[in-house]
N, CA, C and O atoms as a GROMACS GRO file, in nm:
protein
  384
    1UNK      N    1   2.681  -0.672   0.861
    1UNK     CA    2   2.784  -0.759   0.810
    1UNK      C    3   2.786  -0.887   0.896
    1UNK      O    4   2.780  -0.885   1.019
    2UNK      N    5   2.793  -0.987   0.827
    2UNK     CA    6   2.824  -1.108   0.885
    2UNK      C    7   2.942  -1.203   0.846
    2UNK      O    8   2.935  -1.239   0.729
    3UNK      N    9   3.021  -1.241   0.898
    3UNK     CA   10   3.147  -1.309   0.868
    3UNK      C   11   3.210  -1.212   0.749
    3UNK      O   12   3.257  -1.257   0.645
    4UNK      N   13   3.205  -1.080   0.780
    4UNK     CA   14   3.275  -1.034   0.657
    4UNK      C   15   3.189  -0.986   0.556
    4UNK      O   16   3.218  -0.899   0.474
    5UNK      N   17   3.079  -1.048   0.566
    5UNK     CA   18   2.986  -1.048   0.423
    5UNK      C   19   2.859  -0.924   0.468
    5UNK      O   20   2.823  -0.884   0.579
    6UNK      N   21   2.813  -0.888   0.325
    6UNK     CA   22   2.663  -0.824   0.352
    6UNK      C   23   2.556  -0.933   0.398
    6UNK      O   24   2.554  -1.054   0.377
    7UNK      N   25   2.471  -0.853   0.468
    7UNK     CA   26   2.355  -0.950   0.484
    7UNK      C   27   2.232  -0.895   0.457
    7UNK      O   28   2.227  -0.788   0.518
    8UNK      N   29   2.131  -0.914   0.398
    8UNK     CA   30   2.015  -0.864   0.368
    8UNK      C   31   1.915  -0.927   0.445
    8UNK      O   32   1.881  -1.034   0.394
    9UNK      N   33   1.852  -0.897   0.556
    9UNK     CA   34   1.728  -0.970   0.595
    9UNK      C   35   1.645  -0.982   0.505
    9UNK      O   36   1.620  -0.879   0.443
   10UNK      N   37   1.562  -1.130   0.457
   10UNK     CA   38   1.502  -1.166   0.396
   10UNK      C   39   1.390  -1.115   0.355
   10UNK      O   40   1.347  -1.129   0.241
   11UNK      N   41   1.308  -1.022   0.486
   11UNK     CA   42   1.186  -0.924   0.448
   11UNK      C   43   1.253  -0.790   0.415
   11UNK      O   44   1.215  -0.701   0.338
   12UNK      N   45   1.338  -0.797   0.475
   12UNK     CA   46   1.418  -0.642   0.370
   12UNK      C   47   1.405  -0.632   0.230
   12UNK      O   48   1.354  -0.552   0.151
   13UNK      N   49   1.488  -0.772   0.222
   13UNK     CA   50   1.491  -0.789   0.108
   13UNK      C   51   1.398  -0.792  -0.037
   13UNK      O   52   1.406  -0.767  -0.157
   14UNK      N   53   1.338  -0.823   0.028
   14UNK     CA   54   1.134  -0.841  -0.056
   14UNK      C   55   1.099  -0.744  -0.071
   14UNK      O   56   1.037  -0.726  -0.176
   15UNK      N   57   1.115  -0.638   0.014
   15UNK     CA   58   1.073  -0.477  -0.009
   15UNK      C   59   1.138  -0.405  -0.104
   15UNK      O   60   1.090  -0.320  -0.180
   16UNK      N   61   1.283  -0.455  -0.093
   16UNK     CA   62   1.352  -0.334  -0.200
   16UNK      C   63   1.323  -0.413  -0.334
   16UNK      O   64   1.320  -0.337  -0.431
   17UNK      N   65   1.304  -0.522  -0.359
   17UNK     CA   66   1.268  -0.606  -0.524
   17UNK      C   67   1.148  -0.548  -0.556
   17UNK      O   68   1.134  -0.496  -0.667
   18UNK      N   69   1.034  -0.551  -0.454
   18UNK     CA   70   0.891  -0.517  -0.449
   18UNK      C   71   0.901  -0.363  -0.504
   18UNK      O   72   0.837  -0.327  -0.602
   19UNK      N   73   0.996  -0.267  -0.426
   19UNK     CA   74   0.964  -0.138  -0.514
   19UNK      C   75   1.074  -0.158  -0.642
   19UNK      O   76   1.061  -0.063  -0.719
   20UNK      N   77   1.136  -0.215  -0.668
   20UNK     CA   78   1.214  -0.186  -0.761
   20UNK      C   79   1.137  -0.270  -0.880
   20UNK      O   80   1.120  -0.224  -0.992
   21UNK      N   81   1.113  -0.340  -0.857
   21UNK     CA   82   1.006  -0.411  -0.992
   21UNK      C   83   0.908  -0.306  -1.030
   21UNK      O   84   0.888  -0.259  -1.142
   22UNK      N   85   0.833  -0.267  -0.882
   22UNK     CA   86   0.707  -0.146  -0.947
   22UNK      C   87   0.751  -0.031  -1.009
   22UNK      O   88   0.684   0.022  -1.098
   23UNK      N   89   0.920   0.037  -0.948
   23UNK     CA   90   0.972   0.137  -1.000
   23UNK      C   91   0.987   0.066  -1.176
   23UNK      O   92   0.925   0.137  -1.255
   24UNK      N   93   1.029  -0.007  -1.216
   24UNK     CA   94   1.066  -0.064  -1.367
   24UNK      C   95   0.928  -0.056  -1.438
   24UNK      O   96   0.904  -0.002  -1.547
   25UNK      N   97   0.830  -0.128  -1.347
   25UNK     CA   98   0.703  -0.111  -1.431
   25UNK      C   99   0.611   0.029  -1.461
   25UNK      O  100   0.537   0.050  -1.557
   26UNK      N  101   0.639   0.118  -1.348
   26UNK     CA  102   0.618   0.276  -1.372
   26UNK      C  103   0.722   0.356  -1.280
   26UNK      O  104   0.690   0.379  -1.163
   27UNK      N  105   0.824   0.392  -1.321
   27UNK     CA  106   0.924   0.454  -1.334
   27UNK      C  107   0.872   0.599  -1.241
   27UNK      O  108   0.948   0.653  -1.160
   28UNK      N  109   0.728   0.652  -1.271
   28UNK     CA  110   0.654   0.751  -1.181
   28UNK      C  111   0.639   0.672  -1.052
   28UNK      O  112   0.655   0.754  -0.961
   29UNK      N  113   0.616   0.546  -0.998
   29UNK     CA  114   0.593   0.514  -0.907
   29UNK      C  115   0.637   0.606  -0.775
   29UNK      O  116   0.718   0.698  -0.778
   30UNK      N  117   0.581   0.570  -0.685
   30UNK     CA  118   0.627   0.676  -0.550
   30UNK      C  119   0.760   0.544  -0.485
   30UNK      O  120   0.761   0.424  -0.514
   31UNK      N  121   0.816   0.586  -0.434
   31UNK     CA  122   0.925   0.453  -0.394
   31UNK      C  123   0.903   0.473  -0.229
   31UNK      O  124   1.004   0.469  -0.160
   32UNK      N  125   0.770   0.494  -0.161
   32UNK     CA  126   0.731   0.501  -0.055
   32UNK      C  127   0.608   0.372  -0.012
   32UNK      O  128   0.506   0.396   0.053
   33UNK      N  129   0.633   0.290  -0.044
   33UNK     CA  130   0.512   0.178  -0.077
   33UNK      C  131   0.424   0.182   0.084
   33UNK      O  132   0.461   0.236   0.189
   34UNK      N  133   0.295   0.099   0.055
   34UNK     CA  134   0.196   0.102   0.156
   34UNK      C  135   0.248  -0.041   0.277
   34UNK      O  136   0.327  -0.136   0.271
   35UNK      N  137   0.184  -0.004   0.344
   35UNK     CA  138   0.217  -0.070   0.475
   35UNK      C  139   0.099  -0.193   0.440
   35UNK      O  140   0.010  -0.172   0.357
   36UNK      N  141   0.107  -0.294   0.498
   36UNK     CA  142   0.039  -0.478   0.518
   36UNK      C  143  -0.100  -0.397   0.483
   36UNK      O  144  -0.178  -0.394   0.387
   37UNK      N  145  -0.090  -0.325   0.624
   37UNK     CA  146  -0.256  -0.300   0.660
   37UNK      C  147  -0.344  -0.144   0.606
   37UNK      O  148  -0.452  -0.091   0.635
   38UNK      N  149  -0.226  -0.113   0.513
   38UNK     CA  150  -0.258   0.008   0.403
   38UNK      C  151  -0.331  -0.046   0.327
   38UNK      O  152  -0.442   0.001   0.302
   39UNK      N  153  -0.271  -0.195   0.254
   39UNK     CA  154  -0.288  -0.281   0.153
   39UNK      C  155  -0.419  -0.302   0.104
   39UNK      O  156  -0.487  -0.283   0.003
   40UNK      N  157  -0.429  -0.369   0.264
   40UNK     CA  158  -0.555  -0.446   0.324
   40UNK      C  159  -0.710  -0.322   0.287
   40UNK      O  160  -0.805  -0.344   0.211
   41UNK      N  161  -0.689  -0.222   0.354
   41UNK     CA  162  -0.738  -0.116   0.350
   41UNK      C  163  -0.794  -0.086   0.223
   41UNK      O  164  -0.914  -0.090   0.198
   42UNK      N  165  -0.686  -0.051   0.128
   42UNK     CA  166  -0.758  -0.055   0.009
   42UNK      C  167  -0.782  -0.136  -0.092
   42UNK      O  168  -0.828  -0.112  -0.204
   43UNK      N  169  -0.751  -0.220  -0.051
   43UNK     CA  170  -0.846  -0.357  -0.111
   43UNK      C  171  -0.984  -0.342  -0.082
   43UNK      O  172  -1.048  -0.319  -0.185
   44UNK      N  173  -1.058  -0.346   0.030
   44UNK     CA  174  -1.151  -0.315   0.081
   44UNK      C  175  -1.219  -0.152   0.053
   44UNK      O  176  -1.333  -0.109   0.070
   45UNK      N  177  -1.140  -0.111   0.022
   45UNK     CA  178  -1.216  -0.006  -0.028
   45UNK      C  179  -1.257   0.001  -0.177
   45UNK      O  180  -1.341   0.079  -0.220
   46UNK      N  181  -1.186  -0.090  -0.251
   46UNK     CA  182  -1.243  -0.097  -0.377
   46UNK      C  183  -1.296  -0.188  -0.362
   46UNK      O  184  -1.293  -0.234  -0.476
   47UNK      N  185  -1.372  -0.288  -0.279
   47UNK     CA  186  -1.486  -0.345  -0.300
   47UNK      C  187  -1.578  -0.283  -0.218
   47UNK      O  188  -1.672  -0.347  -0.170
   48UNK      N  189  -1.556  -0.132  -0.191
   48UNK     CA  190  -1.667  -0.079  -0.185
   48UNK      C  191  -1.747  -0.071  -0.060
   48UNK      O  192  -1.868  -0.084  -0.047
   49UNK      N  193  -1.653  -0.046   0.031
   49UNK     CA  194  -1.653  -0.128   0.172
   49UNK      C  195  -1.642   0.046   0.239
   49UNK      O  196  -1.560   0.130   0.202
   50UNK      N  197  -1.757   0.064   0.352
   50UNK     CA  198  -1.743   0.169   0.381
   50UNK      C  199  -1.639   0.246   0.453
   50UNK      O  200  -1.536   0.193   0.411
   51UNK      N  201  -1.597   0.352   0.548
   51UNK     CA  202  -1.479   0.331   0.669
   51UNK      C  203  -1.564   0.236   0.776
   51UNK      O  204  -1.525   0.123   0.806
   52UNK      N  205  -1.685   0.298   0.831
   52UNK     CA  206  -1.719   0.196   0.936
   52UNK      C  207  -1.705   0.027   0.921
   52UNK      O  208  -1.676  -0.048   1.014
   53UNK      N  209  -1.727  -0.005   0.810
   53UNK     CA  210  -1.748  -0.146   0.734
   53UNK      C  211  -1.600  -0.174   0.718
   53UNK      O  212  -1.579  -0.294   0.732
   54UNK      N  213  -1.503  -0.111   0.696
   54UNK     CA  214  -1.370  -0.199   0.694
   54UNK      C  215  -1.299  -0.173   0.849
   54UNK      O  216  -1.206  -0.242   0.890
   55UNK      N  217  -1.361  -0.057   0.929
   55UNK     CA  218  -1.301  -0.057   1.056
   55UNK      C  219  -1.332  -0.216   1.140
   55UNK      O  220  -1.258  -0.298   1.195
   56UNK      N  221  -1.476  -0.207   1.114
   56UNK     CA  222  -1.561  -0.346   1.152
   56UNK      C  223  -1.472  -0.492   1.148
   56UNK      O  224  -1.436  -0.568   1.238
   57UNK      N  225  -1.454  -0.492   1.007
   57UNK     CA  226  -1.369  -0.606   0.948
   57UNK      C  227  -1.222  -0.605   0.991
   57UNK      O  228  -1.151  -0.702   1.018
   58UNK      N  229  -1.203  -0.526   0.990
   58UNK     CA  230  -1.020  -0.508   1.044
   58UNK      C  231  -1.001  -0.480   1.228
   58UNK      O  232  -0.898  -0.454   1.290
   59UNK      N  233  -1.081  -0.491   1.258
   59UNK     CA  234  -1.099  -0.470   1.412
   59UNK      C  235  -0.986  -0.311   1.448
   59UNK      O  236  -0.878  -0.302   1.506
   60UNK      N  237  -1.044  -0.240   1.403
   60UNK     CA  238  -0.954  -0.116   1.431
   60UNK      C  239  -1.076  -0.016   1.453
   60UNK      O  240  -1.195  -0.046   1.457
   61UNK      N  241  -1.029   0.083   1.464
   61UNK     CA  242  -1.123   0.220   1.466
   61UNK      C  243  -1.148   0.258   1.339
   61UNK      O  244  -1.095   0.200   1.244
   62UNK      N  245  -1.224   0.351   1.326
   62UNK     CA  246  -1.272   0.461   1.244
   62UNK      C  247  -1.140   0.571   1.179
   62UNK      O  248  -1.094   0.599   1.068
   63UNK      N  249  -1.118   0.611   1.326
   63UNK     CA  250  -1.006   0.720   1.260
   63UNK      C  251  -0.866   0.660   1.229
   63UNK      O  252  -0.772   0.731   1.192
   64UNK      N  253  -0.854   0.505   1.248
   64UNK     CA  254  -0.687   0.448   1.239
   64UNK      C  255  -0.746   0.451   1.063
   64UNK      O  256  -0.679   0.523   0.989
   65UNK      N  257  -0.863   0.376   1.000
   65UNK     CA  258  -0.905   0.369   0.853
   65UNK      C  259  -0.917   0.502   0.804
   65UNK      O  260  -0.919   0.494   0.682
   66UNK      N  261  -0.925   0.618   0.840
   66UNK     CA  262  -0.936   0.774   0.767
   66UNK      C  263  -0.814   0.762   0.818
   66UNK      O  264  -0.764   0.804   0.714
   67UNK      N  265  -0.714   0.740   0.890
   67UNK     CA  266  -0.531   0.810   0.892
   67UNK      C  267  -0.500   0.733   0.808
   67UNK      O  268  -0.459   0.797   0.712
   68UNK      N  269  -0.494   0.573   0.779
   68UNK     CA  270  -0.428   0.514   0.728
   68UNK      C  271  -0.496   0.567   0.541
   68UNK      O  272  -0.414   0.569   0.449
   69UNK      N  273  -0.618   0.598   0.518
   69UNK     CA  274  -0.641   0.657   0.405
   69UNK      C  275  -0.587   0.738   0.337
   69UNK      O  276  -0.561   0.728   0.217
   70UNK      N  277  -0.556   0.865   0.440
   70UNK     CA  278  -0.515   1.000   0.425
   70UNK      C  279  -0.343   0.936   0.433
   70UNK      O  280  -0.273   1.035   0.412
   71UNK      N  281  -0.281   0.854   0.447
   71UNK     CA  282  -0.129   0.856   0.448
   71UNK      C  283  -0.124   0.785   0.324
   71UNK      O  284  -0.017   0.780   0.264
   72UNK      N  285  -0.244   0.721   0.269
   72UNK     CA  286  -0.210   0.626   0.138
   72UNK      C  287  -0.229   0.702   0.007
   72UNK      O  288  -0.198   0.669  -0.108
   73UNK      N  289  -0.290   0.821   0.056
   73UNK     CA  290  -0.365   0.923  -0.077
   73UNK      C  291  -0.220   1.007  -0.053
   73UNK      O  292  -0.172   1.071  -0.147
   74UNK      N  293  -0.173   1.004   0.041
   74UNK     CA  294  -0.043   1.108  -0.013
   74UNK      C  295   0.062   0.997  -0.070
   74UNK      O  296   0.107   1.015  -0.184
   75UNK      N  297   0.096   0.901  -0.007
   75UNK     CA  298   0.205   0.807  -0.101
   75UNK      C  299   0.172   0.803  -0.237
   75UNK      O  300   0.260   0.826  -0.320
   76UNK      N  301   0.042   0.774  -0.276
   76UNK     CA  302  -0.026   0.775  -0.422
   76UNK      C  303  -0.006   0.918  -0.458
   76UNK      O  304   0.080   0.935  -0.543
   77UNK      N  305  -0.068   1.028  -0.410
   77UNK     CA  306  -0.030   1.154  -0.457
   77UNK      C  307  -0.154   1.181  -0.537
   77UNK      O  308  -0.157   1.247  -0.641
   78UNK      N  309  -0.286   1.109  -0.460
   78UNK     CA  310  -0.395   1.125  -0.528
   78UNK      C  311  -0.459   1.253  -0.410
   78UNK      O  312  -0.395   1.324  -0.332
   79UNK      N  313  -0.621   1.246  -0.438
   79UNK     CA  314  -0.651   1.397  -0.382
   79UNK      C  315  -0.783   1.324  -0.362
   79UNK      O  316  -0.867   1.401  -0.318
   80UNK      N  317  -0.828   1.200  -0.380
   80UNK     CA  318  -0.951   1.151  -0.383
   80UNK      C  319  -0.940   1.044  -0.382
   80UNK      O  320  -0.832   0.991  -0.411
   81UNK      N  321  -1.100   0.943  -0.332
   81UNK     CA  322  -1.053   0.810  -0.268
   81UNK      C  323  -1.074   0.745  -0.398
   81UNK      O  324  -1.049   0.625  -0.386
   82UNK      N  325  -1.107   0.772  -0.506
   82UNK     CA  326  -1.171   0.738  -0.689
   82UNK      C  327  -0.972   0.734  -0.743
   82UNK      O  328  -0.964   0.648  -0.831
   83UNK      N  329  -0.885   0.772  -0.727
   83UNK     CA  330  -0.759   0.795  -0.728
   83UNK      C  331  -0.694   0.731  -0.657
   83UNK      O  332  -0.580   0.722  -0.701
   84UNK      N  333  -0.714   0.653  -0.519
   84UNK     CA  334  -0.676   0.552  -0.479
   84UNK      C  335  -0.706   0.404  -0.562
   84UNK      O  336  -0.620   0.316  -0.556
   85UNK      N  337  -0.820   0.383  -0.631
   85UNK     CA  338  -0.873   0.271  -0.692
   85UNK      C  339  -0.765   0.253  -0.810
   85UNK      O  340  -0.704   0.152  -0.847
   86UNK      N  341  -0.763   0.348  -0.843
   86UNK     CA  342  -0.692   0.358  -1.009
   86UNK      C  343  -0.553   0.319  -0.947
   86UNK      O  344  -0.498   0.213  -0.976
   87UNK      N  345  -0.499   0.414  -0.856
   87UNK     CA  346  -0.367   0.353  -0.780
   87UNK      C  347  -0.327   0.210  -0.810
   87UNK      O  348  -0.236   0.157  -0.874
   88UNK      N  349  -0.493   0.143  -0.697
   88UNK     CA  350  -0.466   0.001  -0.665
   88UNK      C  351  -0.476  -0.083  -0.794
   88UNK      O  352  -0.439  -0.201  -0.797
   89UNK      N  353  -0.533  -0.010  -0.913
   89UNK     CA  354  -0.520  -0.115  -1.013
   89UNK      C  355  -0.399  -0.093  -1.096
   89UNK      O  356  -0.358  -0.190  -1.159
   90UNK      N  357  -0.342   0.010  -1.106
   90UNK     CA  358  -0.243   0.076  -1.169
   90UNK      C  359  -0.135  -0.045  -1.127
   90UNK      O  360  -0.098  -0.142  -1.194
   91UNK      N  361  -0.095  -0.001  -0.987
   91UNK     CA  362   0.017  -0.129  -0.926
   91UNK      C  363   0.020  -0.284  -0.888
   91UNK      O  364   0.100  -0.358  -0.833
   92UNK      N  365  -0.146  -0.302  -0.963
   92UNK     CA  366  -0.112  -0.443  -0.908
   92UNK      C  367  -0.226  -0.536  -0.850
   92UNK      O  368  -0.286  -0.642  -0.871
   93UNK      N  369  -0.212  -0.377  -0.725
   93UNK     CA  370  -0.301  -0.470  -0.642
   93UNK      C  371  -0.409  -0.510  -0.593
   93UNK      O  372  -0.427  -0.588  -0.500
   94UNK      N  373  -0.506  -0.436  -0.678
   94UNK     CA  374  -0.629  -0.521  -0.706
   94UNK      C  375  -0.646  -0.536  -0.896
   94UNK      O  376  -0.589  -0.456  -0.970
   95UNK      N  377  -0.737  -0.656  -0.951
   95UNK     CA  378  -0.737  -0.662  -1.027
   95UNK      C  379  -0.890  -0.630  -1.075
   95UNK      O  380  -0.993  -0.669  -1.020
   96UNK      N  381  -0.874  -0.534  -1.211
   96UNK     CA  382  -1.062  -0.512  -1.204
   96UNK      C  383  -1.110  -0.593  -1.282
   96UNK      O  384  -1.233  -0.600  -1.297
   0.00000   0.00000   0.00000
């Protein structure tokens, strides 16, 4: 509260529109959305980009790209990285 009033931080704010638009556009949506560098992640993986090859590019490790995989296949609620793609085109965020 500020002077009385609500206040929404501005990146707060972007998050709850961000799932609530995707919730309107699929109502199944998970309302657990991916993190910057989830994003990033599978973007790069649908162009096909190996783990070593996006660890490379993202200056991270190996196993931060298989955790951050394995936490994005459960938000999706897929079982395979072919189910992440469909994900990323499903919501948006890559376009095929």
């Amino acid at each position: 509260m500020i002077a009385g009033q609500r206040y929404v931080p501005p990146d707060l704010g972007e998050e709850v529109l961000d799932r609530v638009s995707r919730w309107v556009r699929d109502p199944t949506a998970s309302w657990d959305p991916l993190t910057a560098r989830q994003c990033e992640i599978l973007r790069l993986i649908c162009k096909c980009l190996t783990t070593p090859e996006i660890a490379k590019t993202l200056c991270v490790s190996v196993k931060t790209v298989e955790a951050d995989r394995a936490e994005m296949m459960r938000k999706a609620d897929v079982r395979k990285v072919e189910g992440l793609v469909l994900y990323a085109v499903r919501t948006g965020l890559v376009v095929p």
